[in-house]
C-alpha positions as CSV (number, residue, x, y, z in Angstrom):
1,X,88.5,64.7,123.9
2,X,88.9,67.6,121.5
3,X,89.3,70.7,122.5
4,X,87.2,73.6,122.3
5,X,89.3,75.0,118.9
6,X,88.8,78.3,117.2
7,X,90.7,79.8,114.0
8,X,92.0,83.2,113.7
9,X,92.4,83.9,110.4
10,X,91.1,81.3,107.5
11,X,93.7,81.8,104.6
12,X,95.4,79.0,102.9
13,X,97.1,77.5,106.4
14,X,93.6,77.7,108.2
15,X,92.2,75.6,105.3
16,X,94.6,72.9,105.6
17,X,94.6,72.9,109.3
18,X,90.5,72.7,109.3
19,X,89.1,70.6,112.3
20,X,85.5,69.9,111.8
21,X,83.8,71.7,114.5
22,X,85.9,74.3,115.5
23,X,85.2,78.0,115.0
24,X,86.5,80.4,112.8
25,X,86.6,84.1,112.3
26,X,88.6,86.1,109.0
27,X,87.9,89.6,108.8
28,X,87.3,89.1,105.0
29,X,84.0,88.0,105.9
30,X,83.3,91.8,106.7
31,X,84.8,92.6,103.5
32,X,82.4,95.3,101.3
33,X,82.8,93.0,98.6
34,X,80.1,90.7,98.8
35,X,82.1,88.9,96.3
36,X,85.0,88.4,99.1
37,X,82.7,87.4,101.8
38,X,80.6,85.1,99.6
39,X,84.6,83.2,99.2
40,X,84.9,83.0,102.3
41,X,81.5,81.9,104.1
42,X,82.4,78.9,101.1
43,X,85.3,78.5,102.7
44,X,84.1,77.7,106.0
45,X,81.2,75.6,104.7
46,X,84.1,73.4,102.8
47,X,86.1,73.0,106.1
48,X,83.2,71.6,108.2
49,X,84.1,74.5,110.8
50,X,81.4,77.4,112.1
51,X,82.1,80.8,110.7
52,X,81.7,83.9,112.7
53,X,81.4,87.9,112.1
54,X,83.4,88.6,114.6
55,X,86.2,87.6,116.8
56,X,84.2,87.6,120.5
57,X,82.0,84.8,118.9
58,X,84.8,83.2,117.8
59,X,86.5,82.9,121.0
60,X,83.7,82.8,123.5
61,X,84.5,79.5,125.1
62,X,87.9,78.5,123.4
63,X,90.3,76.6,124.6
64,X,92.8,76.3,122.0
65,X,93.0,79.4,119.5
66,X,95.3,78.6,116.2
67,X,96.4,82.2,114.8
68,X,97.3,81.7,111.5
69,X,96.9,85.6,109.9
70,X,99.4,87.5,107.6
71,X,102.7,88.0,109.2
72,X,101.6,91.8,109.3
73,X,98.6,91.2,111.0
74,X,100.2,89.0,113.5
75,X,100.9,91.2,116.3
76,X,97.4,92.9,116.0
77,X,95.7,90.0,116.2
78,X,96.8,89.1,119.5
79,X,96.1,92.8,120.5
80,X,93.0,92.5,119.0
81,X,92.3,89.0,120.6
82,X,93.6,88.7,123.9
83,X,90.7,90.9,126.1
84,X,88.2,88.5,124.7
85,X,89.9,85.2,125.8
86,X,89.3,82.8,128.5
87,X,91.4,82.2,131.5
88,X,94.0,79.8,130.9
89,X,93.4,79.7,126.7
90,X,95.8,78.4,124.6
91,X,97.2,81.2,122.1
92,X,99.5,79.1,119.2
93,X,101.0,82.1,117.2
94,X,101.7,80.2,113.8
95,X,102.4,83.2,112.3
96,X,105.7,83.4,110.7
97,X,107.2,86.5,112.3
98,X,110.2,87.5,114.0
99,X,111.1,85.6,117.3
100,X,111.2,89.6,118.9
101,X,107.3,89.9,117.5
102,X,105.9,86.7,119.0
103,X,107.9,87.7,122.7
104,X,105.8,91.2,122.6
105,X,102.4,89.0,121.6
106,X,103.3,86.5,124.6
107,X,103.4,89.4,126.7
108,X,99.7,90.6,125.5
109,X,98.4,87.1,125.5
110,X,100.2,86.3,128.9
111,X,98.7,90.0,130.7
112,X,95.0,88.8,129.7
113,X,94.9,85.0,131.5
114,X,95.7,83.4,128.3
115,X,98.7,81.1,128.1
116,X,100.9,81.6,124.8
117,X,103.3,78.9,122.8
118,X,105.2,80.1,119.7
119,X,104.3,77.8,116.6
120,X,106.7,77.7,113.8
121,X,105.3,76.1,110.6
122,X,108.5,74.4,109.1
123,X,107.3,73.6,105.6
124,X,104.8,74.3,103.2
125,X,101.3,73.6,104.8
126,X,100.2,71.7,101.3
127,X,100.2,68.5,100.2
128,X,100.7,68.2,103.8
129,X,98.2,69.7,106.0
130,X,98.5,68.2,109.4
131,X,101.2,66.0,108.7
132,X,103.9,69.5,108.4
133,X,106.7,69.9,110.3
134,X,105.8,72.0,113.6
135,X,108.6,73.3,116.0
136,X,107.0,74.5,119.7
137,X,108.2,76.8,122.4
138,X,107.6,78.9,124.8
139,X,107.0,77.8,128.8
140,X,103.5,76.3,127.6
141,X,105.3,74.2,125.3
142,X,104.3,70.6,126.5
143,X,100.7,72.1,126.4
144,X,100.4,73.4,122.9
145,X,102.1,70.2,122.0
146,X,99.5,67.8,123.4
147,X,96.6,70.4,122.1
148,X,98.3,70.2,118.8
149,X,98.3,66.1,118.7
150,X,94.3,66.3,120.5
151,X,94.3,68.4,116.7
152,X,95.6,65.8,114.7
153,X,99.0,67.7,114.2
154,X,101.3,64.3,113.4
155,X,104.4,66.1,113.2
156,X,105.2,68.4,116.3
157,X,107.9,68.4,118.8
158,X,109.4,71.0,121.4
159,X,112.0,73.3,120.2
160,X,112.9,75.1,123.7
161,X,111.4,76.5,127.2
162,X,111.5,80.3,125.5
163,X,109.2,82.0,123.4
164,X,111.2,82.6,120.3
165,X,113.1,79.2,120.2
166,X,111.0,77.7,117.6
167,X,110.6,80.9,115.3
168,X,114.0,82.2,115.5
169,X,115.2,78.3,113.7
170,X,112.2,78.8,111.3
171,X,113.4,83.0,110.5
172,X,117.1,82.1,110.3
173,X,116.3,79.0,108.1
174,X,114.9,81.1,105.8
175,X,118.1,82.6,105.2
176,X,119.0,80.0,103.4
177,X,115.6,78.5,101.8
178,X,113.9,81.7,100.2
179,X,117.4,83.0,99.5
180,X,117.9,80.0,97.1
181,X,114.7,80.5,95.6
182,X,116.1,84.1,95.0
183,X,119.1,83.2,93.4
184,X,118.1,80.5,91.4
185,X,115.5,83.1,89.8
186,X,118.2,85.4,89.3
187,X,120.1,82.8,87.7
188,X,117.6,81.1,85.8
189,X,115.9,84.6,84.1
190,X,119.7,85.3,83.4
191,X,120.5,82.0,81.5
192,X,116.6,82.0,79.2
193,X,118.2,85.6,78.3
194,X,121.8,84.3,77.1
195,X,119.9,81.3,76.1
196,X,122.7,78.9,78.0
197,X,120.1,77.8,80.1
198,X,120.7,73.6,79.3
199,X,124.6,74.3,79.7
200,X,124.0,76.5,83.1
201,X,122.0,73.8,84.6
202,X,124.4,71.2,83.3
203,X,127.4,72.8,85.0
204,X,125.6,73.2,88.4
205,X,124.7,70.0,88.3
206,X,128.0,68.3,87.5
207,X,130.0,70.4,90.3
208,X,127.0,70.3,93.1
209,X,128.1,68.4,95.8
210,X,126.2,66.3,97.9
211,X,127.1,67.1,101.4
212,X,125.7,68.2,104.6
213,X,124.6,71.8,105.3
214,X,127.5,72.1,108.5
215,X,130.2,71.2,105.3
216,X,128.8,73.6,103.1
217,X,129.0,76.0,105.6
218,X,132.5,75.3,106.4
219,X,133.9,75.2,102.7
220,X,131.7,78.6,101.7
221,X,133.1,80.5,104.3
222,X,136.5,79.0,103.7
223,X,136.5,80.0,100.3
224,X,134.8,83.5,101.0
225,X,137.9,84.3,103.9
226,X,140.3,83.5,102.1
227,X,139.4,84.6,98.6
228,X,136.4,87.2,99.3
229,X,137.6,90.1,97.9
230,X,138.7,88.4,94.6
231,X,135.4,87.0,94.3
232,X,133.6,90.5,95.3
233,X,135.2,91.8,92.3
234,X,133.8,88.3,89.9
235,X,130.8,89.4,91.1
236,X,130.9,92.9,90.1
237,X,131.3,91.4,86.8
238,X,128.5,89.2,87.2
239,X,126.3,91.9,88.1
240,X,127.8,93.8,84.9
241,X,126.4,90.5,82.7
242,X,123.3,90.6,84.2
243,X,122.6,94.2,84.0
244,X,123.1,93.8,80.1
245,X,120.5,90.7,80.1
246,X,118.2,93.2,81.2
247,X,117.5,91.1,84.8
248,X,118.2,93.3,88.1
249,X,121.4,91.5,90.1
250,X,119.2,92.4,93.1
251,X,120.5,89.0,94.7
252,X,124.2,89.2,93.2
253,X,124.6,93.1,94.9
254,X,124.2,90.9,98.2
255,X,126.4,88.9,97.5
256,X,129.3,91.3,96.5
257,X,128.7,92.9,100.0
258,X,129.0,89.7,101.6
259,X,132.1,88.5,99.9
260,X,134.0,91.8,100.2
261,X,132.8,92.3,103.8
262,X,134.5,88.9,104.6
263,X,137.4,89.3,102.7
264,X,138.7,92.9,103.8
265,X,139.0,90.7,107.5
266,X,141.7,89.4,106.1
267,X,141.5,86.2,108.2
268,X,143.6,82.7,107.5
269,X,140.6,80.9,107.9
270,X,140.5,77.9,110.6
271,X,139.9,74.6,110.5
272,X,136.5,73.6,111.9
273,X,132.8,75.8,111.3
274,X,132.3,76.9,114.3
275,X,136.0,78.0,114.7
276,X,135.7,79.7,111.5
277,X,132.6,81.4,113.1
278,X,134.1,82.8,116.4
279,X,137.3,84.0,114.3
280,X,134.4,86.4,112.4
281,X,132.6,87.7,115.3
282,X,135.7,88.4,117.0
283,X,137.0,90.4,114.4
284,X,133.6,92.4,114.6
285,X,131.8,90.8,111.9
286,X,127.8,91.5,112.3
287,X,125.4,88.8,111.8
288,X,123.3,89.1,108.6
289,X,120.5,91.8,109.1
């Protein structure tokens, strides 16, 4: 039987998630632009769901709230949120904040009767929509899992017993995925200016490897302990070229502070990652910020 549902916040992710029937409250629907309100009132009307002006409609009677607001708003929302809920609710923070963030709303959520899982979305929520990648954790783990599925989430599994587990793989991941993005736009803006973009592409291309992420881990930090100063300085270069393209090395100032910070260690690096790893943090290396 599905749950009594309710949506906090009705962006893009609230759209895609839409179960007919449930409730749904965005404060743009008290926006003074009638223009903004009209949008969303359409919104709600597309996603078979009930919207509401205000969020003690919304959650009268819930059972399972999906809180899917701007990562800014996250926090407030379960400050906001968690007087009006119902004994025993079902908070699932989908929010895409820090794993420190969503252990401070568990402990709103948790002092008002409601019961709290941290959600991490792993992908983008379109083409997908229910069928995304969801990681789950938090002591009511098992629960939000089995709400999630009573949803028509396809996709879900449990990423630990503490709240935190499941953002703190999506926050770190991101590391790596939007830093990519960054550099490749850096890169890319660079190239269209030198007008080597063809060749650029062509010479990533032929010496990419295809290898797992643990072996790219190993080799890059190979490379950058044994060799990081050397490359620092390349990179002050590179940042030279760039700043004569006219493009910002925004990305490429991050990664002369990386290299150098890794080379002045000094370190003959080991064999193995996660030997390569403890031979950093023991000489006092700090984790990225």
């Amino acid at each position: 039987m599905m749950p009594a549902t309710t949506f906090i916040g009705f962006g893009e992710a609230g759209r895609a998630f839409a179960t007919a029937g449930a409730r749904a409250f965005d404060r743009k629907t008290l926006h003074e632009r009638e223009r903004e309100r009209g949008a969303m009132l359409a919104a709600y009307d597309a996603a078979g769901v009930e919207g509401v002006d205000d969020a003690a409609s919304a959650l009268s009677g819930a059972q399972v709230v999906l809180s899917l607001v701007t990562a800014d708003q996250a926090l407030a929302a379960a400050l906001d949120c968690a007087p009006l809920l119902g004994a025993g609710a079902l908070w699932l923070d989908m929010n895409s904040v820090a794993p420190g963030t969503k252990r401070h709303a568990a402990q709103v959520i948790e002092a008002s009767g409601g019961r709290y899982a941290d959600v991490a979305v792993m992908a983008p929520v379109l083409p997908a929509r229910k069928n995304v990648s969801l990681l789950v954790s938090g002591a009511h783990a098992q629960a939000a899992l089995e709400a999630l599925t009573l949803l028509g989430f396809a996709n879900t599994a449990v990423a630990g017993r503490a709240i935190g587990d499941a953002s703190a793989i999506k926050m770190i991941r991101s590391v790596m995925v939007k830093g990519l993005e960054a550099l490749s736009a850096e890169c890319a803006l660079a190239a269209d200016r030198a007008g080597v973009t063809d060749a650029v592409i062509a010479s990533l291309d032929a010496s990419w490897k295809a290898q797992s992420w643990g072996e790219r881990f190993d080799y890059n930090l190979d490379r950058m302990m044994a060799h990081g100063l050397r490359r620092a300085a390349e990179m002050e270069e590179v940042a030279v070229t760039l700043e004569d393209l006219g493009v910002d090395p925004v990305m490429t100032r991050g990664t002369i502070a990386r290299q150098r910070d890794l080379g002045v260690l000094a370190i003959t690096p080991p064999e193995g990652l996660g030997a390569k790893l403890h031979a950093i943090t023991a000489a006092g290396q700090k984790a990225p910020a």
